[in-house]
Predicted model as a PDB file, atoms N, CA, C, CB and O in Angstrom, pLDDT in the B-factor column:
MODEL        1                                                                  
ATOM      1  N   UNK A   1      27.048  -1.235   5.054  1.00 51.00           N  
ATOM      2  CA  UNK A   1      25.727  -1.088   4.478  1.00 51.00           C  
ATOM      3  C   UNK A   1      25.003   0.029   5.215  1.00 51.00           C  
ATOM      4  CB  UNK A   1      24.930  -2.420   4.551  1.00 51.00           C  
ATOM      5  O   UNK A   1      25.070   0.208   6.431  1.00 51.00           O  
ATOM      6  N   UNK A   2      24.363   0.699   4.428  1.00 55.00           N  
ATOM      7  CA  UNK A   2      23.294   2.150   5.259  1.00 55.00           C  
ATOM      8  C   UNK A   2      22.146   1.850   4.481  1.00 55.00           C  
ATOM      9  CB  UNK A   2      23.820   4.178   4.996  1.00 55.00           C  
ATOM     10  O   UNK A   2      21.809   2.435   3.451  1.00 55.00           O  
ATOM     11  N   UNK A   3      21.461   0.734   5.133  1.00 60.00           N  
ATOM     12  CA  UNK A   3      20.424   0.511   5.256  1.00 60.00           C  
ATOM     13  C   UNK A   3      19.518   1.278   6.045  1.00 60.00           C  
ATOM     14  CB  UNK A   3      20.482  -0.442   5.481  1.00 60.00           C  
ATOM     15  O   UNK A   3      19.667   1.184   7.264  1.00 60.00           O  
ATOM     16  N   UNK A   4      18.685   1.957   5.650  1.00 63.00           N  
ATOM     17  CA  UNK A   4      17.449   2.798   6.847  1.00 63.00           C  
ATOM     18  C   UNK A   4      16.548   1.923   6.967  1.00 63.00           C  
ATOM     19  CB  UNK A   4      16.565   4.291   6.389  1.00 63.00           C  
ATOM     20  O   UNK A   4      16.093   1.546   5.887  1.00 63.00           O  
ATOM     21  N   UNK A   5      16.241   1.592   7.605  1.00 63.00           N  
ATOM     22  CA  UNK A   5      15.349   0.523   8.838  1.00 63.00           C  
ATOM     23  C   UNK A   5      13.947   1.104   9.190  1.00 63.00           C  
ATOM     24  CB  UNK A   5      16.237   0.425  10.523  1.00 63.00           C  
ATOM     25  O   UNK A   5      13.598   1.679  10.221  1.00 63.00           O  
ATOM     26  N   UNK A   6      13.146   0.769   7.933  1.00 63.00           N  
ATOM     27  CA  UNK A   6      12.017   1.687   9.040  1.00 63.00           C  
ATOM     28  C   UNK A   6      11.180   0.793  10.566  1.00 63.00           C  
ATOM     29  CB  UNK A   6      10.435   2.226   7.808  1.00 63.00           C  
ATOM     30  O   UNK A   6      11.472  -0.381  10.793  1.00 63.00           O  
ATOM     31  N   UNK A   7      10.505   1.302  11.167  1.00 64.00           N  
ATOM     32  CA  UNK A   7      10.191   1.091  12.162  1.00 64.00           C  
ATOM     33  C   UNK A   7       8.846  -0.182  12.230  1.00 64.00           C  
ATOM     34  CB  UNK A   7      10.011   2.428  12.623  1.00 64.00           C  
ATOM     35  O   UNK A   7       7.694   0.165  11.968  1.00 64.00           O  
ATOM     36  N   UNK A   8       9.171  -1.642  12.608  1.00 86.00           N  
ATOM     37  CA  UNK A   8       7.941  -2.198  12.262  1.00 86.00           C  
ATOM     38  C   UNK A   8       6.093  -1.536  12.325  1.00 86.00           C  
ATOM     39  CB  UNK A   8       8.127  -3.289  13.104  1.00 86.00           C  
ATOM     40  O   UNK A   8       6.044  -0.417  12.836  1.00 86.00           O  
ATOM     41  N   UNK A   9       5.196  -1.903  12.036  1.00 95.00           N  
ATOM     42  CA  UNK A   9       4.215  -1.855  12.790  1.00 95.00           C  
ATOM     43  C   UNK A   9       3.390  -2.932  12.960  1.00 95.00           C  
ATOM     44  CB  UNK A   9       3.625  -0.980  12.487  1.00 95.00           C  
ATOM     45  O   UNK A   9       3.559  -4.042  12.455  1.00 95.00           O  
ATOM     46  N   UNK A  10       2.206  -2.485  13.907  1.00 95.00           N  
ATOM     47  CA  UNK A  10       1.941  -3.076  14.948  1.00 95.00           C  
ATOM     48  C   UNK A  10       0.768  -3.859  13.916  1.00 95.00           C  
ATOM     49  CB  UNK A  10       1.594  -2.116  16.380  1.00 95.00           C  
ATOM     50  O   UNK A  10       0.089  -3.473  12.964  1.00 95.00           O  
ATOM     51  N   UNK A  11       0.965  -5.524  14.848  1.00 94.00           N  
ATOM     52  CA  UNK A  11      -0.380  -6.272  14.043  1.00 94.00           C  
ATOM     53  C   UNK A  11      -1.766  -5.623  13.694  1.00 94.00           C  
ATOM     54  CB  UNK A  11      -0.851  -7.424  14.887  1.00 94.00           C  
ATOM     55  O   UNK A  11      -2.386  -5.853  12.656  1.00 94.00           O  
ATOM     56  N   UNK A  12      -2.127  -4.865  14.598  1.00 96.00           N  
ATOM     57  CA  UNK A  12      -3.467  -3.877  14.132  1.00 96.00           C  
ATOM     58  C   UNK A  12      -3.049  -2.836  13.041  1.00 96.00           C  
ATOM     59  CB  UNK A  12      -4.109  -2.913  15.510  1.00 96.00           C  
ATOM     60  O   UNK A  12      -3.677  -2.471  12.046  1.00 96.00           O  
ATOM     61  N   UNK A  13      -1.654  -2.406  13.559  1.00 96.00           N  
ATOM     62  CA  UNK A  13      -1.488  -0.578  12.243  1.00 96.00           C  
ATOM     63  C   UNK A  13      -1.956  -1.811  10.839  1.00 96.00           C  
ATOM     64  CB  UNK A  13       1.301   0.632  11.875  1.00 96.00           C  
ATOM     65  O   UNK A  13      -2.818  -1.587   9.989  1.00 96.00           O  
ATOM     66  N   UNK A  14      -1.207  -2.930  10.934  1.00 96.00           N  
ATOM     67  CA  UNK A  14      -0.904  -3.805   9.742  1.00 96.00           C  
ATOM     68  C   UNK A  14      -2.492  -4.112   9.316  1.00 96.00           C  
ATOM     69  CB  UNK A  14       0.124  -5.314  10.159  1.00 96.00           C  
ATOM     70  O   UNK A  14      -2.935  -3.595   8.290  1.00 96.00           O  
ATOM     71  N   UNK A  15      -3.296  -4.940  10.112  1.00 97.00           N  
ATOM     72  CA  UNK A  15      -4.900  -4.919   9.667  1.00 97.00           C  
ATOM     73  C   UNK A  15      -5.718  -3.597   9.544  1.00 97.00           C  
ATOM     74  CB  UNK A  15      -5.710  -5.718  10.706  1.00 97.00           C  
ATOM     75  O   UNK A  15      -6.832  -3.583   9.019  1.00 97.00           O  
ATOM     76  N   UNK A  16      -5.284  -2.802   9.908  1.00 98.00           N  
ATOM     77  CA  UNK A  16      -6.180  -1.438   9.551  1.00 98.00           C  
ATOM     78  C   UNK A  16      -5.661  -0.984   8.301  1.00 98.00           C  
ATOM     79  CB  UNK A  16      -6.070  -0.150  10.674  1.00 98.00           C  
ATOM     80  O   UNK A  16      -6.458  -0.321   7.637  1.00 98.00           O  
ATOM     81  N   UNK A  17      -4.170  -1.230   7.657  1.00 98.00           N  
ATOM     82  CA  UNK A  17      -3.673  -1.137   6.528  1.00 98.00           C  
ATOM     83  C   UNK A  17      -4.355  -1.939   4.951  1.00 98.00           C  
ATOM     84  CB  UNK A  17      -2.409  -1.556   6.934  1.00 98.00           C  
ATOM     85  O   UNK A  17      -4.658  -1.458   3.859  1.00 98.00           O  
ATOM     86  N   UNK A  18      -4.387  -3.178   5.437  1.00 98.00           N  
ATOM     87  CA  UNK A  18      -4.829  -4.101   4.685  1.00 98.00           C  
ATOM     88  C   UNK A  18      -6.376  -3.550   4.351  1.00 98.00           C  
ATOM     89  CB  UNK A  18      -4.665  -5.516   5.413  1.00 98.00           C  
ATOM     90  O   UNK A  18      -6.849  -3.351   3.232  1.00 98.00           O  
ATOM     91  N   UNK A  19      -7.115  -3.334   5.833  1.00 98.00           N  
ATOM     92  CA  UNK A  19      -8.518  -3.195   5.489  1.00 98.00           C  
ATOM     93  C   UNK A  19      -9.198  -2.020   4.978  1.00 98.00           C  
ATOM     94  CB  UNK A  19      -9.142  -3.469   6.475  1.00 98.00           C  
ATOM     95  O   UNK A  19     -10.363  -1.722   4.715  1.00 98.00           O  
ATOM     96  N   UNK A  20      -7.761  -1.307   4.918  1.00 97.00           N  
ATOM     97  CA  UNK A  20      -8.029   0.181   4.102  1.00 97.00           C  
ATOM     98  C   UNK A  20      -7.917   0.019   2.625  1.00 97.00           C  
ATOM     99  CB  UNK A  20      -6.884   1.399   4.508  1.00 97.00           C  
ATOM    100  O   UNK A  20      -8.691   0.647   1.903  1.00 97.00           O  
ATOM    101  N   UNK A  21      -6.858  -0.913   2.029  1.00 98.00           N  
ATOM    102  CA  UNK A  21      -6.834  -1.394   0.764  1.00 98.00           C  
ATOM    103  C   UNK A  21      -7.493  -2.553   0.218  1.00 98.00           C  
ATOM    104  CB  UNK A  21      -5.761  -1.534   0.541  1.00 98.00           C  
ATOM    105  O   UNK A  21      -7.193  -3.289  -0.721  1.00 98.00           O  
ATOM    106  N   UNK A  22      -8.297  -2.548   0.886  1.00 98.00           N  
ATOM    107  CA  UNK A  22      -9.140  -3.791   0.701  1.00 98.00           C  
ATOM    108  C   UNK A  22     -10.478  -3.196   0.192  1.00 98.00           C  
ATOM    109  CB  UNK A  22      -9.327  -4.713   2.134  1.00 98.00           C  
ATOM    110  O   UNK A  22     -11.354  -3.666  -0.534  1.00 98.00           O  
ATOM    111  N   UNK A  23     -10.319  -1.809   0.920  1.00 98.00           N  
ATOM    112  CA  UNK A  23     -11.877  -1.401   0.636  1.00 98.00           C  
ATOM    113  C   UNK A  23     -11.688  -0.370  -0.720  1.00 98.00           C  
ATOM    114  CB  UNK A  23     -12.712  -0.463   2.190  1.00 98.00           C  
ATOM    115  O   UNK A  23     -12.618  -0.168  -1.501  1.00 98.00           O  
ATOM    116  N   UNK A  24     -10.336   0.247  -0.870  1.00 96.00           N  
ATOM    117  CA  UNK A  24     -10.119   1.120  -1.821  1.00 96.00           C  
ATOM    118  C   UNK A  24     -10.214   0.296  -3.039  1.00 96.00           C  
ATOM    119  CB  UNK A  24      -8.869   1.854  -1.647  1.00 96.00           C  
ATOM    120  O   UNK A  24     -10.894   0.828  -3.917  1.00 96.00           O  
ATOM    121  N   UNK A  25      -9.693  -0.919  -3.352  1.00 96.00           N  
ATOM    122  CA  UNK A  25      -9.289  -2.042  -4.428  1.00 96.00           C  
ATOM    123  C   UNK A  25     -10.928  -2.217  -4.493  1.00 96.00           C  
ATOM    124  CB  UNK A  25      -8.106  -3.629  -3.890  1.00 96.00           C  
ATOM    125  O   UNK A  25     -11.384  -1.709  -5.517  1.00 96.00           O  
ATOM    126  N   UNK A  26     -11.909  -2.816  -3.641  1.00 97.00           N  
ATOM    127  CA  UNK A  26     -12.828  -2.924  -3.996  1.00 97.00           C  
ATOM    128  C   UNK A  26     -13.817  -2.114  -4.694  1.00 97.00           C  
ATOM    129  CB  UNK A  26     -13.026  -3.254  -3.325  1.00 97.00           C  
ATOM    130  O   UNK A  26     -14.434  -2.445  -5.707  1.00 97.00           O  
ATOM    131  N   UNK A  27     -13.946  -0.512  -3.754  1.00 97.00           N  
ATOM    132  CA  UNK A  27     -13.819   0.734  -4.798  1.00 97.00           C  
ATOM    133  C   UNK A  27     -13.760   1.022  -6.257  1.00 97.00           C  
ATOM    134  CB  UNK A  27     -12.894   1.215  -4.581  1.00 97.00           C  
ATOM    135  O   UNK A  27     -14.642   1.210  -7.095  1.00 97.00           O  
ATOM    136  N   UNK A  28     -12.416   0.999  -6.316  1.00 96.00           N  
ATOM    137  CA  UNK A  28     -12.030   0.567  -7.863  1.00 96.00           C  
ATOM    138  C   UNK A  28     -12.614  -0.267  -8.899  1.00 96.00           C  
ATOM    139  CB  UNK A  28     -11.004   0.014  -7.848  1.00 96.00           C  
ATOM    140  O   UNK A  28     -12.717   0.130 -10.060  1.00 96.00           O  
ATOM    141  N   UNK A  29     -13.084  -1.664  -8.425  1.00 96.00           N  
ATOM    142  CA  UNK A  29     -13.679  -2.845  -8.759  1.00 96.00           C  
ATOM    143  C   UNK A  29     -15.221  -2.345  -9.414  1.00 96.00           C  
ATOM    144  CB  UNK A  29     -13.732  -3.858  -7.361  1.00 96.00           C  
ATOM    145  O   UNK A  29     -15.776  -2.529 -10.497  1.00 96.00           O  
ATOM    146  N   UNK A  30     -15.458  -1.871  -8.589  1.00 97.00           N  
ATOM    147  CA  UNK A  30     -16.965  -1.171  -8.815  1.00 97.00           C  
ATOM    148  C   UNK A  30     -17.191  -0.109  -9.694  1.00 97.00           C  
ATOM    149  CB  UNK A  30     -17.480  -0.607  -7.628  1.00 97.00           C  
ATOM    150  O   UNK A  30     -18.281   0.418  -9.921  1.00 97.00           O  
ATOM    151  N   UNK A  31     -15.819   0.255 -10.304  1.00 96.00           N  
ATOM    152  CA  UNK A  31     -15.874   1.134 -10.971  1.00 96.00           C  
ATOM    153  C   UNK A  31     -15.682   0.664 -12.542  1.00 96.00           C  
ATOM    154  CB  UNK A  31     -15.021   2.013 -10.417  1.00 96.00           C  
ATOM    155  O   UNK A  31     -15.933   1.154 -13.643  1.00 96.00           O  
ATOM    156  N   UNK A  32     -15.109  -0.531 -12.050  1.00 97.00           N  
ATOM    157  CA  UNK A  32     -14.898  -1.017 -13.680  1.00 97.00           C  
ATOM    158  C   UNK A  32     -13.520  -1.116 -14.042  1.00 97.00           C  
ATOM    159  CB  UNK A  32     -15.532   0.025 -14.789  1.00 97.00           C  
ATOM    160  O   UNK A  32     -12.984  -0.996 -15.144  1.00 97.00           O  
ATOM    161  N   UNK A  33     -13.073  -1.342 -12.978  1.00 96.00           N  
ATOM    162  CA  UNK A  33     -11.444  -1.084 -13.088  1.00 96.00           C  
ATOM    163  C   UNK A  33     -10.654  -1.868 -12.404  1.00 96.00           C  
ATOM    164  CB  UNK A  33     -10.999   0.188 -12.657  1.00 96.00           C  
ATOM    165  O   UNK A  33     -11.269  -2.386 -11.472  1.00 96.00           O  
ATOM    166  N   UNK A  34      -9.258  -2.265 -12.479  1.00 95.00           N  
ATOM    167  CA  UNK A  34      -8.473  -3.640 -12.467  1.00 95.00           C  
ATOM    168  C   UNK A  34      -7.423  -2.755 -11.064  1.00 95.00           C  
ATOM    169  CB  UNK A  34      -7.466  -4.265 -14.464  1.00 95.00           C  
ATOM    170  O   UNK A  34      -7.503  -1.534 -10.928  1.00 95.00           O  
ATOM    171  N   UNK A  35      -6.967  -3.190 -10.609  1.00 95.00           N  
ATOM    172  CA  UNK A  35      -5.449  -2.391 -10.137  1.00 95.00           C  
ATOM    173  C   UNK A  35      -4.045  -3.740 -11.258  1.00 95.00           C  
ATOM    174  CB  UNK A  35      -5.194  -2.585  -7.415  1.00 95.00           C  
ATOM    175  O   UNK A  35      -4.042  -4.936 -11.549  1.00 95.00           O  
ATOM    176  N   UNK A  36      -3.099  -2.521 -11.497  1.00 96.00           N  
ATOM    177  CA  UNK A  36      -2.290  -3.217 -12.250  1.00 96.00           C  
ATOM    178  C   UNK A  36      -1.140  -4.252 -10.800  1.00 96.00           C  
ATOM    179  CB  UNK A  36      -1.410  -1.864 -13.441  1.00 96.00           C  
ATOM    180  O   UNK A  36      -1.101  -4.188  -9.572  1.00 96.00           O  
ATOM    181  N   UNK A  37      -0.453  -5.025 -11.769  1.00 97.00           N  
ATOM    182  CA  UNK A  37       0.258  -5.473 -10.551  1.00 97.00           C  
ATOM    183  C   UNK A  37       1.269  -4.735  -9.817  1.00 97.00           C  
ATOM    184  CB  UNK A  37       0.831  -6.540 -10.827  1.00 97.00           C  
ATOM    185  O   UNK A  37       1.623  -5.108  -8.698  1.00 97.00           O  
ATOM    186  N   UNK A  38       1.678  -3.869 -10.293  1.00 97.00           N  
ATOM    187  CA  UNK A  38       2.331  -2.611 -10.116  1.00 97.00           C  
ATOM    188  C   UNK A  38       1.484  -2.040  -9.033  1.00 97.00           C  
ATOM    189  CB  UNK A  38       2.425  -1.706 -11.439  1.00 97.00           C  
ATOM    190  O   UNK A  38       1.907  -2.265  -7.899  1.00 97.00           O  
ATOM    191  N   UNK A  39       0.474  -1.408  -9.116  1.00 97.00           N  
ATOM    192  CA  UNK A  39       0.295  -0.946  -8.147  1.00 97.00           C  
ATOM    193  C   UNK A  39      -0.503  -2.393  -6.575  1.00 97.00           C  
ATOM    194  CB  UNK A  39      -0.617   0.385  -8.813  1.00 97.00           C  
ATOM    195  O   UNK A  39      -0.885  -2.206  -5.420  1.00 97.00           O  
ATOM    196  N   UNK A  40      -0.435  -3.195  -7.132  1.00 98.00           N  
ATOM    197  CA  UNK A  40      -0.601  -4.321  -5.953  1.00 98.00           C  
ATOM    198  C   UNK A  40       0.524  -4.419  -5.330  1.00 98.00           C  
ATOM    199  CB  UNK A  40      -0.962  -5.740  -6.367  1.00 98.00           C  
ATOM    200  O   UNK A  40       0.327  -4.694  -4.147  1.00 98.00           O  
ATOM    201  N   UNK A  41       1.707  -4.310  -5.618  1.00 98.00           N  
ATOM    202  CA  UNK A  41       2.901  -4.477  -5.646  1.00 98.00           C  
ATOM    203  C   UNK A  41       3.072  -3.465  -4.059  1.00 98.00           C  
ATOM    204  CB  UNK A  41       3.624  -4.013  -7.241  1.00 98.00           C  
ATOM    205  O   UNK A  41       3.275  -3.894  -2.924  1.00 98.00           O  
ATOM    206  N   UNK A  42       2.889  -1.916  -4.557  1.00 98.00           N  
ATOM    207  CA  UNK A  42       3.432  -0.857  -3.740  1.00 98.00           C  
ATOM    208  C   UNK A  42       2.096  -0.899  -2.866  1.00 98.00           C  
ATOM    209  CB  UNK A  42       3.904   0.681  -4.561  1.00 98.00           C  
ATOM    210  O   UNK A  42       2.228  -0.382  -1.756  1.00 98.00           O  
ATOM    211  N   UNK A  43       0.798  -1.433  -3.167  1.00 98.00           N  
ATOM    212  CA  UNK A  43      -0.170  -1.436  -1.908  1.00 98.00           C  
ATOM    213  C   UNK A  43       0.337  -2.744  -0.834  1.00 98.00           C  
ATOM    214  CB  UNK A  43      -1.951  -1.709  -2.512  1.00 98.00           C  
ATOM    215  O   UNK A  43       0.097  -2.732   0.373  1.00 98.00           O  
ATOM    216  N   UNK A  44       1.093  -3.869  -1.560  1.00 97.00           N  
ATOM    217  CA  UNK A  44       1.323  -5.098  -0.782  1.00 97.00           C  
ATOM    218  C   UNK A  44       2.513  -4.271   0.243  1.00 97.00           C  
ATOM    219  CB  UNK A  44       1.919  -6.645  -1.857  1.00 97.00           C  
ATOM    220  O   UNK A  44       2.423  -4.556   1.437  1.00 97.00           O  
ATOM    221  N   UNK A  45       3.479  -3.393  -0.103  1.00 97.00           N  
ATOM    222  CA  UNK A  45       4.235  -2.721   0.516  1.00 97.00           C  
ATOM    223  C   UNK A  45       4.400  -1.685   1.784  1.00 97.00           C  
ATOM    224  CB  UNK A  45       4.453  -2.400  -0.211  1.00 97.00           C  
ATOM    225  O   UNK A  45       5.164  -1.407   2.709  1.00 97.00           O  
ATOM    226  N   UNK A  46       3.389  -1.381   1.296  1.00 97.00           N  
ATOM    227  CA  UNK A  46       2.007  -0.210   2.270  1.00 97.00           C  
ATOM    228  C   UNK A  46       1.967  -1.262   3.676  1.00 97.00           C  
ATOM    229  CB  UNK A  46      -0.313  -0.084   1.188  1.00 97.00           C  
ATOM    230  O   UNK A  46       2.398  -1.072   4.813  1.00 97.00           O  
ATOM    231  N   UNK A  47       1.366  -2.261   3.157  1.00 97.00           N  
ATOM    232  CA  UNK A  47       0.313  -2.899   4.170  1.00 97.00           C  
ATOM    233  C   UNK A  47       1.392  -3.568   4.926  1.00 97.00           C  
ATOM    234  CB  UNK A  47      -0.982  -4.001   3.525  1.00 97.00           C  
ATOM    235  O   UNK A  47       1.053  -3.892   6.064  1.00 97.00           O  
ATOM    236  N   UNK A  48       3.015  -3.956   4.474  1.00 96.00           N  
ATOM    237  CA  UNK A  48       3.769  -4.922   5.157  1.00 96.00           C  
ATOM    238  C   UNK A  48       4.741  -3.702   5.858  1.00 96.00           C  
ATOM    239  CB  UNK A  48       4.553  -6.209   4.081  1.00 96.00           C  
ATOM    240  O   UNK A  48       5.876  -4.094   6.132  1.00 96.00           O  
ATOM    241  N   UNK A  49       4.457  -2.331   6.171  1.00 96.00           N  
ATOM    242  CA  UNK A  49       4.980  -1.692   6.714  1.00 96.00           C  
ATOM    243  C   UNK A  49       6.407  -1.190   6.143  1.00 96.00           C  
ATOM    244  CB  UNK A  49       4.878  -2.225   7.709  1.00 96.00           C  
ATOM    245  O   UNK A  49       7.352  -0.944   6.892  1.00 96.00           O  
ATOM    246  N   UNK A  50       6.457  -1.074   4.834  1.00 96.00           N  
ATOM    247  CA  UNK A  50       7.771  -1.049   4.060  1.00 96.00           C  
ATOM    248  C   UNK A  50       7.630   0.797   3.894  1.00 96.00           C  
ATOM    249  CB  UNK A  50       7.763  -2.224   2.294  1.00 96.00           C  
ATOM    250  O   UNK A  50       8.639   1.445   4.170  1.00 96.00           O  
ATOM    251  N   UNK A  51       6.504   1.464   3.495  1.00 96.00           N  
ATOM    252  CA  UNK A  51       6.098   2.582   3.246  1.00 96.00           C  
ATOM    253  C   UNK A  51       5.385   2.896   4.689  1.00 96.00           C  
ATOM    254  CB  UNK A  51       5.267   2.603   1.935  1.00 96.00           C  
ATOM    255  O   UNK A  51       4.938   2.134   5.545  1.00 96.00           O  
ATOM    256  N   UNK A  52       5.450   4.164   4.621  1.00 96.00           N  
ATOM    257  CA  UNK A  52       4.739   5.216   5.416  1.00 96.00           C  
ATOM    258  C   UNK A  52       3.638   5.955   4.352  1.00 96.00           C  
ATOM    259  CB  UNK A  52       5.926   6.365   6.074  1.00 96.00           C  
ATOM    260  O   UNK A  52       3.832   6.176   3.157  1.00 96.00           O  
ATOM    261  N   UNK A  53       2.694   6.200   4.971  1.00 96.00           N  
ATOM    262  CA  UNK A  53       1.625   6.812   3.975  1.00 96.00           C  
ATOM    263  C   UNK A  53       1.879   8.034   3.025  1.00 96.00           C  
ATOM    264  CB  UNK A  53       0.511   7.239   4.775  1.00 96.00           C  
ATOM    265  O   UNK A  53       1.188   8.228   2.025  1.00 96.00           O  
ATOM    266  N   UNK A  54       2.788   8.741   3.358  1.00 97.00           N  
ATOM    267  CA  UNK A  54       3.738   9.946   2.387  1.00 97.00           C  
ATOM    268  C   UNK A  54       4.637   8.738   1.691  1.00 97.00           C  
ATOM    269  CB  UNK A  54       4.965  11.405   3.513  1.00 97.00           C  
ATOM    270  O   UNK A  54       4.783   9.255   0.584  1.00 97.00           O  
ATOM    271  N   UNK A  55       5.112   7.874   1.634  1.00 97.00           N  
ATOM    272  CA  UNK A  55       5.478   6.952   0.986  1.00 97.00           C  
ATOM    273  C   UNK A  55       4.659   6.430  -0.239  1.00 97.00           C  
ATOM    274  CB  UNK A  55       5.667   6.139   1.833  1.00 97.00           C  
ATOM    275  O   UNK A  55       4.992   6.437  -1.424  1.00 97.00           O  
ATOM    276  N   UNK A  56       3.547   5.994   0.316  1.00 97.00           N  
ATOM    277  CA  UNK A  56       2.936   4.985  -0.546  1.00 97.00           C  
ATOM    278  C   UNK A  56       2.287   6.263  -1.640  1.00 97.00           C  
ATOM    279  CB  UNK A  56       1.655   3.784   0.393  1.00 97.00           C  
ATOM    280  O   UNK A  56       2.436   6.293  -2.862  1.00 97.00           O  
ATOM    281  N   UNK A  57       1.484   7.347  -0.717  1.00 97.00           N  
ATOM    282  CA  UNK A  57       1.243   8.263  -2.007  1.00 97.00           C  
ATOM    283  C   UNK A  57       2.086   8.672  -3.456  1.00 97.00           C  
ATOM    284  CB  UNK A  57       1.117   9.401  -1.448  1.00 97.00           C  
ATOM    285  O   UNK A  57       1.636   8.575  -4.598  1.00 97.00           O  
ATOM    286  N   UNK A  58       3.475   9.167  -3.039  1.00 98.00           N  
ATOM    287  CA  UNK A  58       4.398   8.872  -3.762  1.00 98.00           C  
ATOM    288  C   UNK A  58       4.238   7.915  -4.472  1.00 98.00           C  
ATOM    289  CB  UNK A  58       5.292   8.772  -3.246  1.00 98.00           C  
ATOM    290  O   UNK A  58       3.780   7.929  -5.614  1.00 98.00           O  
ATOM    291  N   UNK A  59       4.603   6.989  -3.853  1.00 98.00           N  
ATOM    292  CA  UNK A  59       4.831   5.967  -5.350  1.00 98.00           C  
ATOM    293  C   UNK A  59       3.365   5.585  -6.012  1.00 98.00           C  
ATOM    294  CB  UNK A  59       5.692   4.228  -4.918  1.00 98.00           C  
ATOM    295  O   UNK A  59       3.234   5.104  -7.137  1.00 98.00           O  
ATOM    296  N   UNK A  60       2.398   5.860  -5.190  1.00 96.00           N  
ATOM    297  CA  UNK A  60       1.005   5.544  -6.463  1.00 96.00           C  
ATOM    298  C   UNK A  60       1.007   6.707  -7.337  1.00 96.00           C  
ATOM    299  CB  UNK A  60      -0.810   5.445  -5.770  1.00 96.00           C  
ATOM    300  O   UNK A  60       0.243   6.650  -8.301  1.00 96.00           O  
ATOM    301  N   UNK A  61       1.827   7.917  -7.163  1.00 96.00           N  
ATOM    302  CA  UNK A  61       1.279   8.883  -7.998  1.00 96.00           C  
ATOM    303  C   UNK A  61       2.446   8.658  -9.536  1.00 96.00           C  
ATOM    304  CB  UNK A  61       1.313  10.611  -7.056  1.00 96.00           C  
ATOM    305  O   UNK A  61       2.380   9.116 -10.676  1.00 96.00           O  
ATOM    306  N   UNK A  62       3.369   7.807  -8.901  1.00 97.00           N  
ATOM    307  CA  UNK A  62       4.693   7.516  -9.993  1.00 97.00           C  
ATOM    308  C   UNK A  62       3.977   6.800 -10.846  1.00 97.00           C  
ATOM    309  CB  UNK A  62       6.144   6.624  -9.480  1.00 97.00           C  
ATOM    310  O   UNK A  62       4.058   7.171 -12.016  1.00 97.00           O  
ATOM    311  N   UNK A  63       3.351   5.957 -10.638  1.00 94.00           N  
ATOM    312  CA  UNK A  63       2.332   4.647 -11.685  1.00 94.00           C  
ATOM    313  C   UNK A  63       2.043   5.378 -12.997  1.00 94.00           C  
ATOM    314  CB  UNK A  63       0.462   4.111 -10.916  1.00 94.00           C  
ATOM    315  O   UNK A  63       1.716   6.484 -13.428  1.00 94.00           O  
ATOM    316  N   UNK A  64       2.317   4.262 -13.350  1.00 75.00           N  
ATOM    317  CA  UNK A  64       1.585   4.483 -15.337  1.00 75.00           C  
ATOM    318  C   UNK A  64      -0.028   4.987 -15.161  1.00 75.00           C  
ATOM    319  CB  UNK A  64       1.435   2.393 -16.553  1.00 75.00           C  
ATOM    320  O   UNK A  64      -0.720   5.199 -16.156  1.00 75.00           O  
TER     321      UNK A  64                                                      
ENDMDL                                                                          
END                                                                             
């Protein structure tokens, strides 16, 4: 198997992650607007350290 392994992060990188999409989602909210589960999906991904931020841009820009 060649699995690439990315590198955990740290309980704070992880709450400064969350509390960055917490405030962007809310953002959104205020605008009149839903996030699909799709993109909850690749932000839940973001925040559990699966993506790197050149990561996650990527795939939000792939979204419907």
């Amino acid at each position: 198997m060649n699995a690439v392994l990315k590198p955990s992060i740290s309980a704070e990188e992880r709450e400064e992650r969350r509390r960055g999409i917490a405030a962007a989602r809310g953002s959104v909210r205020l605008e009149g607007f839903v996030l699909s589960a799709q993109a909850e999906r690749v932000n839940e991904r973001y925040v559990d350290g699966e993506l790197t931020i050149d990561e996650y841009i990527a795939a939000v820009k792939k979204l419907d």
